[in-house]
C-alpha positions in Angstrom: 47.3 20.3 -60.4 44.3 20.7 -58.2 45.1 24.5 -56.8 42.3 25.4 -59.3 39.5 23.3 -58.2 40.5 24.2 -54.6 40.4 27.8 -55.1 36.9 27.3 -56.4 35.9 25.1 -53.4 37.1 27.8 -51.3 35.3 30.8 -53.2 32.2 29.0 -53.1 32.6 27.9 -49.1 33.7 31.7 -48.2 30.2 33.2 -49.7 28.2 30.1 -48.5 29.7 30.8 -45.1 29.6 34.5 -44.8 25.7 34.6 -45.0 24.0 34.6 -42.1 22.1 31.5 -41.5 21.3 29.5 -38.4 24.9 28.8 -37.3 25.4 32.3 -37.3 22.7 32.7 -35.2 23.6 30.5 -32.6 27.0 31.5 -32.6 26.3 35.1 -31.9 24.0 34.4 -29.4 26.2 32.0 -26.8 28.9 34.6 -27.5 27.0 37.9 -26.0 24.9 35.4 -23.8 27.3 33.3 -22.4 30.9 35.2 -23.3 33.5 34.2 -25.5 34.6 30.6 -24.2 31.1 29.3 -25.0 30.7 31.4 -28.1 34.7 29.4 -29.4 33.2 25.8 -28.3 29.8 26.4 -30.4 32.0 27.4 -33.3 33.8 24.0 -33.0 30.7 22.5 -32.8 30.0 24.0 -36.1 33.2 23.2 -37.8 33.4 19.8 -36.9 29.9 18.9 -38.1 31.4 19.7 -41.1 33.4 16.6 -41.3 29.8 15.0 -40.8 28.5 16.4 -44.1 31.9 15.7 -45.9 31.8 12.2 -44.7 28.7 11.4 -46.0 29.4 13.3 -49.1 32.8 11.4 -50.1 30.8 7.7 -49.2 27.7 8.4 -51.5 25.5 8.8 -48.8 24.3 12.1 -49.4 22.8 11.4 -52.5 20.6 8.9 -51.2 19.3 11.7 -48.6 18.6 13.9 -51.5 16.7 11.6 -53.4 14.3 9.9 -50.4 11.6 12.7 -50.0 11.1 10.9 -46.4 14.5 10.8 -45.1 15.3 14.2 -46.3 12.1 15.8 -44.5 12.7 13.5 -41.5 16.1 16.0 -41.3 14.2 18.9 -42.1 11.7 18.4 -39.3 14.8 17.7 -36.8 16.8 20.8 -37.8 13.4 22.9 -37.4 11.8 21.6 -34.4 15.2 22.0 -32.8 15.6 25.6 -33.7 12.1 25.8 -32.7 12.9 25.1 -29.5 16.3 27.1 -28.7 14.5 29.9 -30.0 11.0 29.7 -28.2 12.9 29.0 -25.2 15.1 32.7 -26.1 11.6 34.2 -26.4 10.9 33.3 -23.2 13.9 34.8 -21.5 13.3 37.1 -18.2 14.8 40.6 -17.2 17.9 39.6 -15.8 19.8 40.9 -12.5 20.8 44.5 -12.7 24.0 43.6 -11.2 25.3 41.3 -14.2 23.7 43.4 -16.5 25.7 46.2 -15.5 28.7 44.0 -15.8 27.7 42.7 -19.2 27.9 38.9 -17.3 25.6 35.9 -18.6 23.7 34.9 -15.7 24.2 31.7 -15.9 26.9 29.3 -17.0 27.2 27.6 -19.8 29.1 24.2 -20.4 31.7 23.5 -22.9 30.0 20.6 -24.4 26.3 22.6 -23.8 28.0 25.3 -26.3 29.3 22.5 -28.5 26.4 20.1 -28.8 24.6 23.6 -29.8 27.1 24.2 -32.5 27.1 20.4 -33.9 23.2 20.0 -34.1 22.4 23.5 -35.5 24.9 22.3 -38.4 24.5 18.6 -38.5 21.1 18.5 -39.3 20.8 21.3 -41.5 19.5 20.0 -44.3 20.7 23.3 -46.7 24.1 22.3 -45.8 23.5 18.5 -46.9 22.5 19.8 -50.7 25.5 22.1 -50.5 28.1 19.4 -49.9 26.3 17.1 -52.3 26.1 19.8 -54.7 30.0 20.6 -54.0 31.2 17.4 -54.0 29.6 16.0 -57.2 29.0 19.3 -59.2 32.1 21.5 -58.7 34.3 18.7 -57.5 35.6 16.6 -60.6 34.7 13.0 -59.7 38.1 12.1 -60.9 40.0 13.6 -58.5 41.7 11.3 -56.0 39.9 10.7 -52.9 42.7 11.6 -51.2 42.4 14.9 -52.2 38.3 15.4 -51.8 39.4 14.2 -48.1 41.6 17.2 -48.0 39.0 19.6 -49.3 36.7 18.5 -46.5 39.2 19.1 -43.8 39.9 22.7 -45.6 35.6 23.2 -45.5 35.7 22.0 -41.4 38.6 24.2 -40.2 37.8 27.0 -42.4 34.1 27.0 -40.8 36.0 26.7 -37.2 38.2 29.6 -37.6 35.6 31.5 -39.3 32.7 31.3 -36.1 35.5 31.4 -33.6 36.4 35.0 -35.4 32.2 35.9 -35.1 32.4 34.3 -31.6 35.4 36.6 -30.7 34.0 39.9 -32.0 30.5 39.5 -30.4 32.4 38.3 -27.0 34.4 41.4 -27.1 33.2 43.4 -23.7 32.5 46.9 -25.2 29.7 44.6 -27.6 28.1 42.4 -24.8 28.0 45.5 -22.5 26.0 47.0 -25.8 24.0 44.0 -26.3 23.4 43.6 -22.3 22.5 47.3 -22.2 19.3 45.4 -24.1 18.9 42.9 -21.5 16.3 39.8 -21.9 15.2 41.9 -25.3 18.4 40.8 -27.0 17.8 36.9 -26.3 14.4 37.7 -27.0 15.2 39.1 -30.8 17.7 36.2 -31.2 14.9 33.8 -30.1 12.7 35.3 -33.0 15.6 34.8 -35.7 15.9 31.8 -34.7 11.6 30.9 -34.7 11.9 32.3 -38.3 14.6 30.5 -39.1 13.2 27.3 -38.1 10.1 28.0 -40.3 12.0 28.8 -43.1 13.8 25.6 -42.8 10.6 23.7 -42.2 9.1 24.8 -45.7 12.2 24.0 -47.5 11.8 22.2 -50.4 13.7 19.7 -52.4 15.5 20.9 -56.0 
Protein backbone atom coordinates (compact mmCIF):
# COMPACT_ATOMS: atom_id res chain seq x y z
CA UNK A 1 0.00 0.00 0.00
CA UNK A 2 2.86 2.26 0.73
CA UNK A 3 5.59 0.77 -1.89
CA UNK A 4 4.63 3.87 -3.88
CA UNK A 5 5.41 6.54 -1.48
CA UNK A 6 8.59 4.67 -0.53
CA UNK A 7 9.87 4.45 -4.00
CA UNK A 8 9.44 8.13 -4.14
CA UNK A 9 11.23 8.73 -0.79
CA UNK A 10 13.98 6.74 -2.06
CA UNK A 11 14.22 8.50 -5.59
CA UNK A 12 14.25 11.69 -3.98
CA UNK A 13 17.03 10.48 -1.07
CA UNK A 14 19.30 8.75 -3.96
CA UNK A 15 19.61 12.27 -6.02
CA UNK A 16 19.81 14.34 -2.71
CA UNK A 17 22.57 11.98 -1.66
CA UNK A 18 24.57 11.56 -4.75
CA UNK A 19 25.54 15.30 -4.93
CA UNK A 20 28.36 16.34 -3.53
CA UNK A 21 27.94 18.33 -0.48
CA UNK A 22 29.83 18.65 2.76
CA UNK A 23 29.53 14.95 3.86
CA UNK A 24 31.01 14.10 0.83
CA UNK A 25 33.64 16.15 1.47
CA UNK A 26 34.60 14.95 4.62
CA UNK A 27 34.16 11.50 3.77
CA UNK A 28 36.60 11.57 0.96
CA UNK A 29 38.98 13.31 2.83
CA UNK A 30 39.52 10.85 6.14
CA UNK A 31 39.34 8.10 3.50
CA UNK A 32 42.71 9.19 1.33
CA UNK A 33 44.00 10.92 4.59
CA UNK A 34 43.49 8.59 7.05
CA UNK A 35 42.67 5.05 4.96
CA UNK A 36 39.68 3.18 4.76
CA UNK A 37 38.80 2.27 8.53
CA UNK A 38 38.42 6.04 9.29
CA UNK A 39 36.93 6.90 5.97
CA UNK A 40 33.83 3.55 7.07
CA UNK A 41 33.42 5.23 10.73
CA UNK A 42 32.87 8.94 9.24
CA UNK A 43 30.28 7.35 6.97
CA UNK A 44 28.50 5.98 10.10
CA UNK A 45 28.83 9.12 11.53
CA UNK A 46 26.87 10.42 8.62
CA UNK A 47 24.27 7.83 8.49
CA UNK A 48 23.37 7.79 11.86
CA UNK A 49 22.85 11.62 12.10
CA UNK A 50 20.25 10.81 9.98
CA UNK A 51 18.14 9.24 12.53
CA UNK A 52 18.74 12.79 14.20
CA UNK A 53 16.99 14.71 11.40
CA UNK A 54 14.21 11.89 11.14
CA UNK A 55 13.65 12.15 14.81
CA UNK A 56 12.99 15.59 14.86
CA UNK A 57 11.10 15.41 11.77
CA UNK A 58 8.51 12.57 12.86
CA UNK A 59 7.99 14.77 16.56
CA UNK A 60 7.19 18.18 14.89
CA UNK A 61 10.34 19.64 15.85
CA UNK A 62 11.64 20.58 12.69
CA UNK A 63 9.13 22.84 11.78
CA UNK A 64 9.69 24.89 14.59
CA UNK A 65 13.55 25.17 13.41
CA UNK A 66 12.27 26.26 10.10
CA UNK A 67 10.10 28.83 11.21
CA UNK A 68 12.53 30.70 14.17
CA UNK A 69 14.80 32.87 11.93
CA UNK A 70 17.13 32.65 15.24
CA UNK A 71 17.33 29.06 15.93
CA UNK A 72 17.69 28.24 12.38
CA UNK A 73 20.78 30.67 11.82
CA UNK A 74 22.04 29.61 15.28
CA UNK A 75 22.57 26.04 13.19
CA UNK A 76 23.71 27.63 10.29
CA UNK A 77 26.46 29.45 12.06
CA UNK A 78 27.44 25.96 13.90
CA UNK A 79 27.54 23.89 10.67
CA UNK A 80 29.70 26.83 9.10
CA UNK A 81 32.09 27.80 11.70
CA UNK A 82 32.73 24.08 12.05
CA UNK A 83 33.51 23.46 8.46
CA UNK A 84 35.37 26.58 8.79
CA UNK A 85 37.58 25.14 10.99
CA UNK A 86 38.26 21.44 9.53
CA UNK A 87 38.97 23.14 6.51
CA UNK A 88 41.30 26.12 7.61
CA UNK A 89 43.02 23.65 9.65
CA UNK A 90 43.45 21.31 5.92
CA UNK A 91 44.82 24.53 4.49
CA UNK A 92 47.26 24.50 6.82
CA UNK A 93 48.56 21.07 6.34
CA UNK A 94 52.58 20.63 5.92
CA UNK A 95 54.66 18.49 3.35
CA UNK A 96 54.55 15.29 4.85
CA UNK A 97 57.43 12.44 5.28
CA UNK A 98 58.70 11.12 2.01
CA UNK A 99 58.66 7.84 3.49
CA UNK A 100 54.64 7.55 4.05
CA UNK A 101 54.17 9.36 1.13
CA UNK A 102 55.72 6.85 -0.82
CA UNK A 103 53.69 4.33 0.96
CA UNK A 104 50.48 6.23 0.42
CA UNK A 105 50.22 6.08 4.70
CA UNK A 106 48.38 8.98 6.69
CA UNK A 107 50.86 10.25 8.97
CA UNK A 108 49.04 10.26 11.66
CA UNK A 109 46.35 8.17 13.20
CA UNK A 110 43.07 8.74 13.38
CA UNK A 111 40.42 7.50 16.00
CA UNK A 112 37.29 5.73 15.41
CA UNK A 113 35.14 8.08 17.24
CA UNK A 114 37.55 11.21 15.84
CA UNK A 115 36.27 9.78 12.22
CA UNK A 116 32.74 9.46 13.63
CA UNK A 117 32.22 12.60 15.63
CA UNK A 118 33.50 14.12 12.07
CA UNK A 119 30.85 12.27 10.19
CA UNK A 120 27.83 13.08 12.85
CA UNK A 121 28.50 16.94 13.12
CA UNK A 122 29.19 17.65 9.38
CA UNK A 123 25.50 16.08 9.01
CA UNK A 124 23.85 16.92 12.21
CA UNK A 125 24.06 20.44 11.99
CA UNK A 126 23.51 20.91 8.46
CA UNK A 127 20.93 22.94 8.20
CA UNK A 128 20.11 21.96 4.17
CA UNK A 129 19.47 18.57 5.44
CA UNK A 130 16.97 19.90 8.26
CA UNK A 131 14.64 21.66 5.32
CA UNK A 132 15.10 18.39 3.35
CA UNK A 133 13.65 16.10 5.97
CA UNK A 134 11.03 18.66 6.92
CA UNK A 135 10.27 19.11 3.31
CA UNK A 136 10.22 15.12 2.90
CA UNK A 137 8.36 14.29 5.77
CA UNK A 138 5.49 16.82 5.49
CA UNK A 139 5.49 17.48 1.63
CA UNK A 140 6.17 14.10 -0.10
CA UNK A 141 5.23 12.01 2.88
CA UNK A 142 1.34 11.73 3.22
CA UNK A 143 0.64 12.79 6.81
CA UNK A 144 -1.78 9.98 7.01
CA UNK A 145 0.46 7.42 6.86
CA UNK A 146 1.03 5.49 10.02
CA UNK A 147 3.88 6.52 12.11
CA UNK A 148 5.00 3.32 12.16
CA UNK A 149 5.74 3.45 8.67
CA UNK A 150 7.40 7.19 8.49
CA UNK A 151 9.63 5.38 11.34
CA UNK A 152 10.61 2.91 8.73
CA UNK A 153 11.30 5.36 6.10
CA UNK A 154 13.77 7.07 8.34
CA UNK A 155 15.60 3.98 9.15
CA UNK A 156 15.64 3.30 5.06
CA UNK A 157 17.06 7.32 4.78
CA UNK A 158 19.94 6.37 7.80
CA UNK A 159 21.22 3.09 6.40
CA UNK A 160 20.94 4.02 2.89
CA UNK A 161 23.22 7.14 3.69
CA UNK A 162 25.66 4.54 5.68
CA UNK A 163 26.04 2.20 2.92
CA UNK A 164 26.18 4.85 0.46
CA UNK A 165 29.58 6.92 2.17
CA UNK A 166 30.98 3.55 3.33
CA UNK A 167 30.86 2.68 -0.73
CA UNK A 168 32.67 6.53 -1.31
CA UNK A 169 34.82 5.72 1.71
CA UNK A 170 35.83 2.35 0.16
CA UNK A 171 36.66 3.59 -3.38
CA UNK A 172 38.78 6.58 -2.20
CA UNK A 173 40.63 4.13 0.47
CA UNK A 174 41.36 1.81 -2.27
CA UNK A 175 45.54 1.91 -2.40
CA UNK A 176 46.05 2.56 -6.17
CA UNK A 177 43.73 6.07 -5.34
CA UNK A 178 45.52 7.22 -2.07
CA UNK A 179 48.92 6.42 -3.65
CA UNK A 180 47.37 8.94 -6.50
CA UNK A 181 46.07 11.32 -4.11
CA UNK A 182 49.48 11.03 -1.82
CA UNK A 183 51.49 11.43 -5.06
CA UNK A 184 49.89 15.18 -4.21
CA UNK A 185 51.06 15.29 -0.80
CA UNK A 186 49.87 18.28 1.73
CA UNK A 187 48.33 19.85 -1.77
CA UNK A 188 45.55 17.29 -1.60
CA UNK A 189 44.42 18.22 2.15
CA UNK A 190 45.10 21.56 1.14
CA UNK A 191 42.35 21.50 -1.94
CA UNK A 192 40.08 19.55 0.37
CA UNK A 193 40.56 22.32 3.07
CA UNK A 194 39.43 24.95 0.28
CA UNK A 195 36.18 22.81 -0.53
CA UNK A 196 35.48 22.66 2.58
CA UNK A 197 36.21 26.96 3.36
CA UNK A 198 33.81 27.36 0.38
CA UNK A 199 31.51 25.19 1.60
CA UNK A 200 31.28 26.68 4.84
CA UNK A 201 30.53 30.10 3.22
CA UNK A 202 28.09 28.76 1.20
CA UNK A 203 26.36 27.42 4.10
CA UNK A 204 26.82 30.55 6.03
CA UNK A 205 24.79 32.70 3.39
CA UNK A 206 22.07 30.25 3.20
CA UNK A 207 18.94 31.57 3.39
CA UNK A 208 15.52 30.52 4.67
CA UNK A 209 12.53 29.47 1.81
Amino acid sequence: MYWTEFLTVALIHLLAVASPGPDFAVVVRESVTHGRRAGMFTALGVGSAIFLHVGYSLLGIGIIVSQSIVLFNALKWLAAAYLLYIGFKALRAKPADPAAVAAALPVGERTARGAFTSGFVTNGLNPKATLFFLSLFTVVINPHTPLAIQAGYGVYLAVATGVWFCMVAMLFSHQRVRTGFARMGHWFDRTMGAVLVALGVKLAFTEMH
